[in-house]
C-alpha positions in Angstrom: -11.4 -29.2 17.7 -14.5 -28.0 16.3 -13.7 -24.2 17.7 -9.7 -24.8 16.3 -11.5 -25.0 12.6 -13.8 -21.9 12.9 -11.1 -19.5 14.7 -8.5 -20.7 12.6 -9.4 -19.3 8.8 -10.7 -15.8 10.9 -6.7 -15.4 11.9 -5.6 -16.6 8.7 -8.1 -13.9 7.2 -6.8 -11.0 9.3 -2.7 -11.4 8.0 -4.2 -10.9 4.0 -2.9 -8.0 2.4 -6.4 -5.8 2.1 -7.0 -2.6 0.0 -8.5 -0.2 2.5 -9.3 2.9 0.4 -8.6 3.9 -3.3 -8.9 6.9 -5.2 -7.5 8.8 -8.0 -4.3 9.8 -6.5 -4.5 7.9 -3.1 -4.6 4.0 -2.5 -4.2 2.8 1.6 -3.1 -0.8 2.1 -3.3 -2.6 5.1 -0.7 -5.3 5.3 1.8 -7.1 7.3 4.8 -5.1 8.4 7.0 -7.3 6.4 4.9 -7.5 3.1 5.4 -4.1 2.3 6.2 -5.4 -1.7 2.4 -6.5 -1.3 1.2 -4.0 -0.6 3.2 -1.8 -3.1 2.3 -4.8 -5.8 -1.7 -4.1 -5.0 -1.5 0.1 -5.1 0.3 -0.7 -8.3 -2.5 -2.7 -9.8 -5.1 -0.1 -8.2 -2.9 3.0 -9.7 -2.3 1.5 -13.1 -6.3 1.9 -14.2 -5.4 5.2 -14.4 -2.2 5.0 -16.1 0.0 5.5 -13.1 2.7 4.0 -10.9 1.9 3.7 -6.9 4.8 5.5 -5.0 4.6 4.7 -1.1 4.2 8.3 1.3 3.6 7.2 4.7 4.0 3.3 6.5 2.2 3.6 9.7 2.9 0.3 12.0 -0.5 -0.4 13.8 0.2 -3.0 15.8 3.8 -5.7 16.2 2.8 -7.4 12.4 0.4 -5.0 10.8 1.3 -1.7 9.2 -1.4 0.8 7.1 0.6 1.7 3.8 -0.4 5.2 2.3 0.5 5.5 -1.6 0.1 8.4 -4.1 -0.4 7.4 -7.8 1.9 9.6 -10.0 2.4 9.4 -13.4 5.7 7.6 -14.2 7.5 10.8 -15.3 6.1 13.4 -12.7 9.6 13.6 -11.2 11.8 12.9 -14.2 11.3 16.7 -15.5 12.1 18.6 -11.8 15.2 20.3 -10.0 16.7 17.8 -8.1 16.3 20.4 -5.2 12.2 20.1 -5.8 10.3 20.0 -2.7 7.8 17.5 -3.8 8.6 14.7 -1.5 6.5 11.7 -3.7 9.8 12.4 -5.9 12.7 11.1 -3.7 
């Protein structure tokens, strides 16, 4: 029983949403697979101290419930401005 309450909060721990890196224009979440509005809800936070909106680039799934998000900060009008036949792929 004693073992039950010491494994038990270390596999609660490792199904948290947790910011793995953040920069200027880059924030990396890692997350359950199916708590991707999370993950998107923490870039956001990370993104806005710079005034900007956290627009998801790459979901890589690491294992069957964990996934690494990969999120560019843009401004929130960096696509409103551009030929819809742009080639910057953080706009579609």
């Amino acid at each position: 029983m004693k073992i039950l309450l010491l494994v038990a909060p270390l596999l609660i721990a490792g199904c948290a949403t947790e910011l793995i890196r953040s920069s200027n224009n880059l924030v990396v979440v890692s997350a359950r697979t199916d708590r991707s509005q999370e993950a998107k809800a923490m870039a956001d936070q990370e993104c806005a101290q710079g005034q900007r909106m956290a627009k998801l680039m790459r979901q890589t799934v690491d294992t069957n419930t964990l996934s690494t998000f990969h999120f560019r900060c843009i401004t929130p009008d960096a696509c409103r401005d551009l030929p819809k036949n742009s080639k910057r792929s953080y706009c579609i």
